[in-house]
C-alpha positions in Angstrom: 9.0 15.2 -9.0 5.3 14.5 -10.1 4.8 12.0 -7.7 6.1 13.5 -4.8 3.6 16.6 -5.4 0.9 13.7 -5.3 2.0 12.2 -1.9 2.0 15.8 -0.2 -1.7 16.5 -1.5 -2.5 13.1 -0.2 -0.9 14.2 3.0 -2.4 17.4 3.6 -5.6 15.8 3.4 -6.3 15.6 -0.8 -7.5 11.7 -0.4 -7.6 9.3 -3.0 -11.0 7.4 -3.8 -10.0 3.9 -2.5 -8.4 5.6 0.4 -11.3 7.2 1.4 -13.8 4.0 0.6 -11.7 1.8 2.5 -10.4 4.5 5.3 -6.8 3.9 5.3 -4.5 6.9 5.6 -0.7 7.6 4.7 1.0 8.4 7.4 4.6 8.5 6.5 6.6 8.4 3.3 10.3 8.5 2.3 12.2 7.5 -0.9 11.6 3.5 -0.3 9.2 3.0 2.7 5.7 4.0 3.0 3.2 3.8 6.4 -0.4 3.6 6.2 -2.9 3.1 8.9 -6.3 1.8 9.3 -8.8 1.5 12.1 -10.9 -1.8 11.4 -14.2 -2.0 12.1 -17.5 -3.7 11.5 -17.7 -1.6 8.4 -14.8 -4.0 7.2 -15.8 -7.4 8.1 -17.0 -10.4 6.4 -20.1 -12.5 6.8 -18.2 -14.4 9.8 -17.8 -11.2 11.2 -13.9 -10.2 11.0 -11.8 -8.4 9.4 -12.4 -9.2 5.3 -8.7 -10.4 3.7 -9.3 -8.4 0.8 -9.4 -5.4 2.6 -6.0 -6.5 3.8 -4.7 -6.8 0.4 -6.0 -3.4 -0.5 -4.1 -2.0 2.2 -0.8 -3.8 1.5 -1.2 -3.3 -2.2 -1.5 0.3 -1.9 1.6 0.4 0.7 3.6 -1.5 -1.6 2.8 0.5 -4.8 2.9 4.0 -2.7 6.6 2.5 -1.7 7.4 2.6 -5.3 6.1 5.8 -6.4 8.5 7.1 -4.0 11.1 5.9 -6.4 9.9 6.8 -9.9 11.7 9.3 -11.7 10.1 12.1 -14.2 8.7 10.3 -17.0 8.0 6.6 -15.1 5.2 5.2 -13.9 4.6 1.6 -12.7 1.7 -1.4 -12.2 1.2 -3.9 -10.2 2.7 -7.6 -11.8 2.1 -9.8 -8.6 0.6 -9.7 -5.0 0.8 -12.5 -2.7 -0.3 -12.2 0.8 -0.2 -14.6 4.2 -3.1 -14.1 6.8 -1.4 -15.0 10.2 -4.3 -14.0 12.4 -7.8 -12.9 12.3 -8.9 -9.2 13.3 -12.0 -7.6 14.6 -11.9 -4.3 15.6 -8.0 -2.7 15.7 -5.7 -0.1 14.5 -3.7 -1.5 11.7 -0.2 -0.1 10.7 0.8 -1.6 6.8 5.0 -0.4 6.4 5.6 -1.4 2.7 9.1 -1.3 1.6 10.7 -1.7 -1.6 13.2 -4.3 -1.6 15.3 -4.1 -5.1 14.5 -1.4 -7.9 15.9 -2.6 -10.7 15.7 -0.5 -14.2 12.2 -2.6 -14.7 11.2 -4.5 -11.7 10.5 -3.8 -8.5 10.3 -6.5 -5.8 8.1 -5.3 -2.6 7.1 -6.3 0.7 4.6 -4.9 3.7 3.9 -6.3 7.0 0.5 -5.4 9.0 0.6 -5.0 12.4 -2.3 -4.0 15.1 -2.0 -1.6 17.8 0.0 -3.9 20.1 2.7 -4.8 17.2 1.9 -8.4 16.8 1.6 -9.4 12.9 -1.5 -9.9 10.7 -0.4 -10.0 7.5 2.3 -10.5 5.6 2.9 -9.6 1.9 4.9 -9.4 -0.8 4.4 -8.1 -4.7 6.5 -6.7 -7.7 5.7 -3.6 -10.0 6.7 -3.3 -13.3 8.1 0.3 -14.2 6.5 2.2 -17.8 8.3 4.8 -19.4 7.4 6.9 -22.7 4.2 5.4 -24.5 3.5 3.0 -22.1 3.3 5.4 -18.9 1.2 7.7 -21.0 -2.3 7.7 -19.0 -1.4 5.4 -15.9 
């Protein structure tokens, strides 16, 4: 499968752009569930001087969608319908794990969800999302 080629590049070290911009790295994949990590840091912080939300919802986004690559068959590939995200604490400076997990595939949608934790386990975000599945002329160029 195409996409599993993809995810072992990305593992061995052939990083994506917005994986590099924003520093998160994948960690772990399987058929269903995906890990990321990312150490936050000043480099990542807003004008009040923590951790910026949209940098969380890049990393859940892209935990969530990498959880459903890991389900596409030859031919299929997907995009992101809906992303919804709760910030339950602020962040500074920590080592963020994002687990997103596919909950349902059906033949079309996808519902998602990823939890952020820090270093000592405790949640910072919560999301949740669908993807849409393309096939034939509309997964041509995606």
């Amino acid at each position: 499968m195409e996409t599993l080629a993809v995810f072992e590049r990305w593992h061995a070290g052939e990083i994506p752009p917005i994986a590099k911009l924003i520093g998160f790295r994948l960690v772990r994949f399987e058929p269903g569930e995906v890990l990321f990590e990312l150490n936050a840091g000043p480099e990542h912080a807003n004008p009040m001087g923590t951790l910026h939300g949209g940098i969380l919802c890049d990393l859940g986004d892209a935990a969530m969608g990498t959880a459903t690559a890991t389900t596409l068959k030859d031919g299929e590939t997907f995009t992101t319908l809906e992303l919804k995200i709760n910030f339950l604490k602020p962040v500074w400076i920590a080592k963020l794990s994002a687990v997103g997990r596919v909950v349902r595939r059906g033949r079309t949608i996808v519902l998602n969800e990823c939890e952020i934790t820090d270093e000592r386990g405790s949640l910072v975000a919560k999301l949740s999302g669908s993807c849409m599945i393309l096939r034939g002329a509309d997964a041509v160029g995606r």
